[in-house]
Structures are given as C-alpha cells and as structure tokens.
PyMOL commands that place a pseudoatom at each C-alpha (Angstrom):
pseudoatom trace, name=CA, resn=UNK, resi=1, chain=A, elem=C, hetatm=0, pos=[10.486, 9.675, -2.426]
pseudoatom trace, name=CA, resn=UNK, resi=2, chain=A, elem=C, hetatm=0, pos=[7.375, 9.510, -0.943]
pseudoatom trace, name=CA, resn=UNK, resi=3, chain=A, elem=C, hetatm=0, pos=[4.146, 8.760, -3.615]
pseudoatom trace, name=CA, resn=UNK, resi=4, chain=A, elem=C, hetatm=0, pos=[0.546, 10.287, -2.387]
pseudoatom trace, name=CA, resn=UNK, resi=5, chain=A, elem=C, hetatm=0, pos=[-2.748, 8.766, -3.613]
pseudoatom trace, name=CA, resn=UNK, resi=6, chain=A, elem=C, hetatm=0, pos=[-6.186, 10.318, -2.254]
pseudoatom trace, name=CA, resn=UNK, resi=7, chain=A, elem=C, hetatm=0, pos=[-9.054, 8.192, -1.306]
pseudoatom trace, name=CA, resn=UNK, resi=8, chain=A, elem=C, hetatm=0, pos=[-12.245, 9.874, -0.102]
pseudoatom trace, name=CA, resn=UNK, resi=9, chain=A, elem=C, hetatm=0, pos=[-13.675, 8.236, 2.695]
pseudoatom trace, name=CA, resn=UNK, resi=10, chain=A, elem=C, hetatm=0, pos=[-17.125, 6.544, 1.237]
pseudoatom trace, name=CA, resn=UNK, resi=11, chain=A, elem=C, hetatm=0, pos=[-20.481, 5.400, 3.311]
pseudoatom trace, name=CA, resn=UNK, resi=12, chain=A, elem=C, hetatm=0, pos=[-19.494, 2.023, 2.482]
pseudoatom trace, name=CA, resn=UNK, resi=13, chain=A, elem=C, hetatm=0, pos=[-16.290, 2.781, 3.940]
pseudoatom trace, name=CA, resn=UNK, resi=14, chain=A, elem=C, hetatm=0, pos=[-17.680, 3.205, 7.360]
pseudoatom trace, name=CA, resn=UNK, resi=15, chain=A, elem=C, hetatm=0, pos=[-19.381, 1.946, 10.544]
pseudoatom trace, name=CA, resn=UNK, resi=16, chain=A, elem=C, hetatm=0, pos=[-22.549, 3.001, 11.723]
pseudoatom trace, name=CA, resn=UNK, resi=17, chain=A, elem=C, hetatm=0, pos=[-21.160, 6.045, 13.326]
pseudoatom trace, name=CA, resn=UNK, resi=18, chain=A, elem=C, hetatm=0, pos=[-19.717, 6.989, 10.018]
pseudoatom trace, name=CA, resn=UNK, resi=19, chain=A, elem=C, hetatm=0, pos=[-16.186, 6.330, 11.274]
pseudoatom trace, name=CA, resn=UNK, resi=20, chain=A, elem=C, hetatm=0, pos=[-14.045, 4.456, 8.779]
pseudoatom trace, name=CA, resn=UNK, resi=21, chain=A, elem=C, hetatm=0, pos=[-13.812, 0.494, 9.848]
pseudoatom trace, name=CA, resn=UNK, resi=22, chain=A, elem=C, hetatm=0, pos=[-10.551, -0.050, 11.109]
pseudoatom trace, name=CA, resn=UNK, resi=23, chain=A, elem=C, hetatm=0, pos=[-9.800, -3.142, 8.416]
pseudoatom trace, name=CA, resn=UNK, resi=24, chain=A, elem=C, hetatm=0, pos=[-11.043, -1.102, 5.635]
pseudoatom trace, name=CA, resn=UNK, resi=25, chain=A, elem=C, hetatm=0, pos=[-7.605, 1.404, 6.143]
pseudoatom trace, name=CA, resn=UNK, resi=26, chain=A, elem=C, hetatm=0, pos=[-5.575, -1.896, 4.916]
pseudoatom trace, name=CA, resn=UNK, resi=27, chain=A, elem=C, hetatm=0, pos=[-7.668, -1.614, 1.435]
pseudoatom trace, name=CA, resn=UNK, resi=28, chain=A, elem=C, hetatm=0, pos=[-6.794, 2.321, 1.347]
pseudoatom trace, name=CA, resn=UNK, resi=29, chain=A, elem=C, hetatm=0, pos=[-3.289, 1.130, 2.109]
pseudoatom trace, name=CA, resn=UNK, resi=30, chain=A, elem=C, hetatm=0, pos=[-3.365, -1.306, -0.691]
pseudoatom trace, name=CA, resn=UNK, resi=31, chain=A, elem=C, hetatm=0, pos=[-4.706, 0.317, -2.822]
pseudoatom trace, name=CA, resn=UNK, resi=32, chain=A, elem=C, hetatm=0, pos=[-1.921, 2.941, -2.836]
pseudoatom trace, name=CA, resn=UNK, resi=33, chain=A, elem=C, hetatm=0, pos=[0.592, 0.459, -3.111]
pseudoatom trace, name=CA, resn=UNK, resi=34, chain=A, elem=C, hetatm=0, pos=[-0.565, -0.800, -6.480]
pseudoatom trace, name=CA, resn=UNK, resi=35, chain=A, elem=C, hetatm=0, pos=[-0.859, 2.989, -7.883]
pseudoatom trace, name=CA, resn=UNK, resi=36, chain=A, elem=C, hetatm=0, pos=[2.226, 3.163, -6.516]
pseudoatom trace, name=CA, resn=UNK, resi=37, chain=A, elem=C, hetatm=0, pos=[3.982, 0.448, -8.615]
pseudoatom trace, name=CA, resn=UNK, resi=38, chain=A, elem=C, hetatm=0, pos=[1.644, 1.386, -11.468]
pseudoatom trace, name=CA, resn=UNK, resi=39, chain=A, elem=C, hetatm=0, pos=[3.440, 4.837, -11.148]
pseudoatom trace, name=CA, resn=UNK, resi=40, chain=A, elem=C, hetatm=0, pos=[6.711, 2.856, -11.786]
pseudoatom trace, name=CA, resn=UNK, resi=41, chain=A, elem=C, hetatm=0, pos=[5.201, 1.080, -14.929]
pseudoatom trace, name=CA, resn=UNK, resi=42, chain=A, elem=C, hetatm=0, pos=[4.237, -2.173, -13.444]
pseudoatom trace, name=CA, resn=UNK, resi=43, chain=A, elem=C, hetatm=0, pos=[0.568, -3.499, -13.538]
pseudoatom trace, name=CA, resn=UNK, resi=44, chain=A, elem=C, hetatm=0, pos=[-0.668, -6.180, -11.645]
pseudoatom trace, name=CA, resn=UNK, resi=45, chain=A, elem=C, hetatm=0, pos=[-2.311, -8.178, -13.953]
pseudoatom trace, name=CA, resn=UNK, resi=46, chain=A, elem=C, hetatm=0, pos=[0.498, -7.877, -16.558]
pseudoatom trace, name=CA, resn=UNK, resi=47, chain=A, elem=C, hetatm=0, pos=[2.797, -9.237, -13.334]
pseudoatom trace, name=CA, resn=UNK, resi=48, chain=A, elem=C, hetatm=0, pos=[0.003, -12.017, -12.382]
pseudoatom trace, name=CA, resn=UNK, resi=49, chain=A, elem=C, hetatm=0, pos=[0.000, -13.237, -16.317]
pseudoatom trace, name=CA, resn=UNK, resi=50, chain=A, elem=C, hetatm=0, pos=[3.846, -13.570, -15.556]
pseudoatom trace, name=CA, resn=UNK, resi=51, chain=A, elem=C, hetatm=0, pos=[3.189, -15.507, -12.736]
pseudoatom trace, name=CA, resn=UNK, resi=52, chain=A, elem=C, hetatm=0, pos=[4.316, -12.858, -10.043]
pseudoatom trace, name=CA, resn=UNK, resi=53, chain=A, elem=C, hetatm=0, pos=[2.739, -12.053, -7.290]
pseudoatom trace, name=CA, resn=UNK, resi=54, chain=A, elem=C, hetatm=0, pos=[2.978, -9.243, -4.184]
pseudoatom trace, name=CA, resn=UNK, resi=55, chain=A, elem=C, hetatm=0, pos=[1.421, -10.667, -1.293]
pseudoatom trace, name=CA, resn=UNK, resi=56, chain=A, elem=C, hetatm=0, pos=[1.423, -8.768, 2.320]
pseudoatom trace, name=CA, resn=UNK, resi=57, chain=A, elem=C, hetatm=0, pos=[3.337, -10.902, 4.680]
pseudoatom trace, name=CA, resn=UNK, resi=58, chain=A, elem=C, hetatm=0, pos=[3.008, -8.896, 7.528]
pseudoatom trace, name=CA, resn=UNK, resi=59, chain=A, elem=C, hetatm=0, pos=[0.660, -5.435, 8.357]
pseudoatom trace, name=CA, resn=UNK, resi=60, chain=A, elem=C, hetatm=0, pos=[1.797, -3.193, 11.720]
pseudoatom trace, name=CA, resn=UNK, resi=61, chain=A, elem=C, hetatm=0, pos=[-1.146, -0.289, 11.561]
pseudoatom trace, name=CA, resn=UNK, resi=62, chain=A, elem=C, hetatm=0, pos=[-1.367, 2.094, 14.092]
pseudoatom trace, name=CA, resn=UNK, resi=63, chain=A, elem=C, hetatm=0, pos=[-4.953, 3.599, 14.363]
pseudoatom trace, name=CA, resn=UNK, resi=64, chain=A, elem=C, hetatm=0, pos=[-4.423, 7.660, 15.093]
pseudoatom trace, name=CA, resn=UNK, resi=65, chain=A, elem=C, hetatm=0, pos=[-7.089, 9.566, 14.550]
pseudoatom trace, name=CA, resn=UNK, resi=66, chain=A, elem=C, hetatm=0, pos=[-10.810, 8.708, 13.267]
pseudoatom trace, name=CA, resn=UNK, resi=67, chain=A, elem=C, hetatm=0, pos=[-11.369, 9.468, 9.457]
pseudoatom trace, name=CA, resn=UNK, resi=68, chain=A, elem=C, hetatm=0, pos=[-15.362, 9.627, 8.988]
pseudoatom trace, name=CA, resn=UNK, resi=69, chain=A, elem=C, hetatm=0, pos=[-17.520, 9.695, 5.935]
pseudoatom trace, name=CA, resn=UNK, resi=70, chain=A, elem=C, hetatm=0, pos=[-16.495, 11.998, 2.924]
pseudoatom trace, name=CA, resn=UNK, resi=71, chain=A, elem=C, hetatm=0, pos=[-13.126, 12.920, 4.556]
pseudoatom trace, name=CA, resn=UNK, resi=72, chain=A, elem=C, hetatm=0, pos=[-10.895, 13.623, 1.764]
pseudoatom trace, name=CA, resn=UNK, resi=73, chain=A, elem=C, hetatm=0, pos=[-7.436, 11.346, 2.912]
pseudoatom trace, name=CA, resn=UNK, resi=74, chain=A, elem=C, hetatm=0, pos=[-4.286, 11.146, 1.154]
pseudoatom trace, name=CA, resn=UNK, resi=75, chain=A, elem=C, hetatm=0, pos=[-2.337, 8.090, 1.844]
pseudoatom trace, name=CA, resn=UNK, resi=76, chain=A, elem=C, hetatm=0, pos=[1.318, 8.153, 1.570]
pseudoatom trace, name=CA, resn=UNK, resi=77, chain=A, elem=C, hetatm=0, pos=[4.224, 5.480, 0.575]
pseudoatom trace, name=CA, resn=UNK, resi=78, chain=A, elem=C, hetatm=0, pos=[7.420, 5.172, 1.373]
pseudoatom trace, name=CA, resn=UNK, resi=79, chain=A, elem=C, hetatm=0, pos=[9.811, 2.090, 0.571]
pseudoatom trace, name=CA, resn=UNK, resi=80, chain=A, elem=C, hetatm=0, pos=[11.770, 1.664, 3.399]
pseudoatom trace, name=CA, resn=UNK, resi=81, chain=A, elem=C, hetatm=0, pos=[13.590, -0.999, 2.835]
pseudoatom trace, name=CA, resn=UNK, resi=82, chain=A, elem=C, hetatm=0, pos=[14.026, -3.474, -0.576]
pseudoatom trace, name=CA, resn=UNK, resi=83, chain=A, elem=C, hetatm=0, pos=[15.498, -6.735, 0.116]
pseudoatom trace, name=CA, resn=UNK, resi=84, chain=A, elem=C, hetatm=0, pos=[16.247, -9.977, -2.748]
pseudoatom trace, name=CA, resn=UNK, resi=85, chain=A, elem=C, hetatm=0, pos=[12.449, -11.045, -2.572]
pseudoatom trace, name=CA, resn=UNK, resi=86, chain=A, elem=C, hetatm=0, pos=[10.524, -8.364, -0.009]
pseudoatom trace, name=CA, resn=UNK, resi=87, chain=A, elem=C, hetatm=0, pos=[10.183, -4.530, 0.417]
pseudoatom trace, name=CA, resn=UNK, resi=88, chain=A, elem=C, hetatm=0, pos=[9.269, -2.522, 4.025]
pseudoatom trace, name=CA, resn=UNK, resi=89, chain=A, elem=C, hetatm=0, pos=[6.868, -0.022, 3.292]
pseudoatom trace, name=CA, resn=UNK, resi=90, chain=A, elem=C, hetatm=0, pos=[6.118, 2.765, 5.763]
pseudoatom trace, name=CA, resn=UNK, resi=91, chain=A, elem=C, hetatm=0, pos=[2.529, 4.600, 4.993]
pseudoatom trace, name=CA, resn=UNK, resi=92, chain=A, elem=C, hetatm=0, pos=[1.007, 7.582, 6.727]
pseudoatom trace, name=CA, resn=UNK, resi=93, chain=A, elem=C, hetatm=0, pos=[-2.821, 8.457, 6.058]
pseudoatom trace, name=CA, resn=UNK, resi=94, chain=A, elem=C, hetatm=0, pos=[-3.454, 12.369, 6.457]
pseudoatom trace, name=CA, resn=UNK, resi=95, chain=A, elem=C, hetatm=0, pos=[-6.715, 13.874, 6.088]
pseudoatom trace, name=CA, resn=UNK, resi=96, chain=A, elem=C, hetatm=0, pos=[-7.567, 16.917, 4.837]
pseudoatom trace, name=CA, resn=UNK, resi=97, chain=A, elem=C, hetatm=0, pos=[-6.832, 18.894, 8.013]
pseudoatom trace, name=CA, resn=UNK, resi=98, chain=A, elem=C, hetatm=0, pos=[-3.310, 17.499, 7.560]
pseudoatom trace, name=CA, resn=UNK, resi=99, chain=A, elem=C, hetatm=0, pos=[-4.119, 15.455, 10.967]
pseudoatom trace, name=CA, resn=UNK, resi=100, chain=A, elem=C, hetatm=0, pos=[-2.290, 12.040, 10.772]
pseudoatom trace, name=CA, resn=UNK, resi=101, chain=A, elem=C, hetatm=0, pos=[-4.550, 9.178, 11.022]
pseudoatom trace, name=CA, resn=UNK, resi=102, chain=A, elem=C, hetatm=0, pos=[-3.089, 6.174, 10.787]
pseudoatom trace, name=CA, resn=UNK, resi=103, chain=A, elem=C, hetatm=0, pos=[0.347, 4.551, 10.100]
pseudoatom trace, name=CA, resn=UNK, resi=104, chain=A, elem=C, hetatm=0, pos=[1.482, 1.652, 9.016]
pseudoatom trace, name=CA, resn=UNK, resi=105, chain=A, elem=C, hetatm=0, pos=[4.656, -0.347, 8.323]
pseudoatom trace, name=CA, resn=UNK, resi=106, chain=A, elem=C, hetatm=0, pos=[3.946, -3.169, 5.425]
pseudoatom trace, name=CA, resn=UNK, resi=107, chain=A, elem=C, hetatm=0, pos=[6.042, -5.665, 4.637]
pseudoatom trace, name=CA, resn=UNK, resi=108, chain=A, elem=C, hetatm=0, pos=[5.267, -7.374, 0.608]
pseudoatom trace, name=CA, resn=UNK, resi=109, chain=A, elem=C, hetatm=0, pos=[6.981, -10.244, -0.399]
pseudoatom trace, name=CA, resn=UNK, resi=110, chain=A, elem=C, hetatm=0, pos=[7.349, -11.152, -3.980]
pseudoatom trace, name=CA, resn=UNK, resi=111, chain=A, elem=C, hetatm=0, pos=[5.874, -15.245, -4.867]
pseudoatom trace, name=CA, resn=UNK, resi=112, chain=A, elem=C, hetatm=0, pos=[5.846, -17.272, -7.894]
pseudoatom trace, name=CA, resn=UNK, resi=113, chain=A, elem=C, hetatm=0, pos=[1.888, -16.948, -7.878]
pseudoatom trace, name=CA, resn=UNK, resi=114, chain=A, elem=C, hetatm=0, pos=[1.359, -20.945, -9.080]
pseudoatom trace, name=CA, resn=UNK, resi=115, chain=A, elem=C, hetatm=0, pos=[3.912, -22.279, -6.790]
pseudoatom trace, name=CA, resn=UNK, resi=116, chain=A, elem=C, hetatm=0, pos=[3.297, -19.442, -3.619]
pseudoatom trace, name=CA, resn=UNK, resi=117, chain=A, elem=C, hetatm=0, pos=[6.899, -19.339, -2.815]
pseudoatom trace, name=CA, resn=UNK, resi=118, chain=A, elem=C, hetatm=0, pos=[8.883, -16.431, -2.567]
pseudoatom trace, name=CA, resn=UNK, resi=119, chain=A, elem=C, hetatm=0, pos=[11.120, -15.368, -5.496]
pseudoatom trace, name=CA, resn=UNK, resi=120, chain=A, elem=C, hetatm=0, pos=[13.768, -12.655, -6.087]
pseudoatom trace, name=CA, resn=UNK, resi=121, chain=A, elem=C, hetatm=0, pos=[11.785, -9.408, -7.402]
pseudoatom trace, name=CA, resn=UNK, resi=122, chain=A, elem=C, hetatm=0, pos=[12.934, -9.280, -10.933]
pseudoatom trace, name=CA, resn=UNK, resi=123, chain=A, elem=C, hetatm=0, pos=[15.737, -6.629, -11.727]
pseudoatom trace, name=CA, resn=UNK, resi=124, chain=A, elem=C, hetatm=0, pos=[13.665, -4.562, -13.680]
pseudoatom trace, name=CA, resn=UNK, resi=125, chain=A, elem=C, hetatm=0, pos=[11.218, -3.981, -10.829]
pseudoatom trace, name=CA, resn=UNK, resi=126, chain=A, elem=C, hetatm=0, pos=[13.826, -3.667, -8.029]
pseudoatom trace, name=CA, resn=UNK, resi=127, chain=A, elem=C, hetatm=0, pos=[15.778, -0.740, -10.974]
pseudoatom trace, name=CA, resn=UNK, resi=128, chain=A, elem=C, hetatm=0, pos=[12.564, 1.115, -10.603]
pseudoatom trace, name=CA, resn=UNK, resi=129, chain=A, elem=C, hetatm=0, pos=[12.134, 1.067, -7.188]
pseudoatom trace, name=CA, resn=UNK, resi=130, chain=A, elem=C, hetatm=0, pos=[15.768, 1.947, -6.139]
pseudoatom trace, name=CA, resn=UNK, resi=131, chain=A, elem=C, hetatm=0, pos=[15.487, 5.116, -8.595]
pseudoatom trace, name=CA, resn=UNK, resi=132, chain=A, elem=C, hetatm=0, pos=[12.299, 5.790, -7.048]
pseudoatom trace, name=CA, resn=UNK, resi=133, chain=A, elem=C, hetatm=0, pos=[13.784, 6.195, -3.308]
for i in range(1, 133): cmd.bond("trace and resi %d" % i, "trace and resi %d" % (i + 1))
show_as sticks, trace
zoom trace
C-alpha cells in the first residue's frame, strides 16, 4: 500500500528563485511519515509519553525535478521493508503535473527516547504496519 499526503509548496519553502530548498524535501518527507503512522492510529506524542521514539538513521534523496512556489506535491510512502527495531521506507514526491521530483529511500529506527537506544517496535505497531503493506 502506498499512503499519499499533499503539501503545497510555500514561499517559506523556497530559495530565492522560488525553487524549493533541497533540505526542506526531508521535512515534506517527514512530515508524511508521521500522517502516515497517524493513519495507522499511532501519534507521536502519545508514543514519546511512552518513551518511544522514530528517529531517521539514514536519508538517500534523489533530487529529480525542481518543485517551485505554490506547486501542489503529493508525497508518497511506501514501507519497504520492517525489520525487529527499523523500517525502509521508499517515498516518491509528484507534483501536480504528475512529474516525479524527488525520491527517497528512509530508513527509521525505533529508540527508547530516554535511553536513545534502539528497541524492538512494539507488536501492536509492527500488526499495523504489516496489514498496511
């Protein structure tokens, strides 16, 4: 299953030359991760009062195709992969042209948020996201 959140592409989003910054496409990532687990019924700040964390371990993003000021985007997630304490997410962002402008492979790893060591992603979380793929 692949989930779709839009984002449109605000001033603040861009450079001068009303491109999109390039680090500012890891926020539009992010932020369709988290709608993507709060799809599944998990909140991050019910998580974080549980002491559980997501935290990006590692970001590949390959820069496409230039999104510019008030581009309507939707940015796409896939789990690719779900390990004992991590997940592989693939994401595409497509504008409204249906041009592909950037992709990225994500990998999250799931901490113990006092401690910042990885734990196993609980079973209820891990039930969700298997019946989500």
């Amino acid at each position: 299953m692949a989930f779709s959140f839009p984002v449109r592409v605000y001033y603040e989003d861009t450079d001068a030359g009303g491109v999109v910054y390039h680090a500012n496409y890891l926020n539009f990532y992010e932020r369709a991760r988290t709608e993507f687990m709060r799809e599944l019924g998990f909140e991050q700040d019910v998580l974080l009062d549980e002491d559980i964390a997501f935290v990006v371990r590692r970001a590949e993003v390959d820069y496409l195709f230039a999104a510019r000021f008030n581009d309507q985007l939707q940015i796409k997630v896939s789990l690719k992969q779900l390990k004992r304490a991590s997940m592989i997410f693939e994401q595409q962002i497509i504008n409204q042209d249906g041009n592909l402008v950037s992709q990225a492979t994500v990998v999250v790893v799931c901490v113990n948020l006092s401690k910042m060591k990885p734990i196993a992603i609980p079973e209820n979380i891990t039930k969700e996201l298997l019946r989500a793929s």
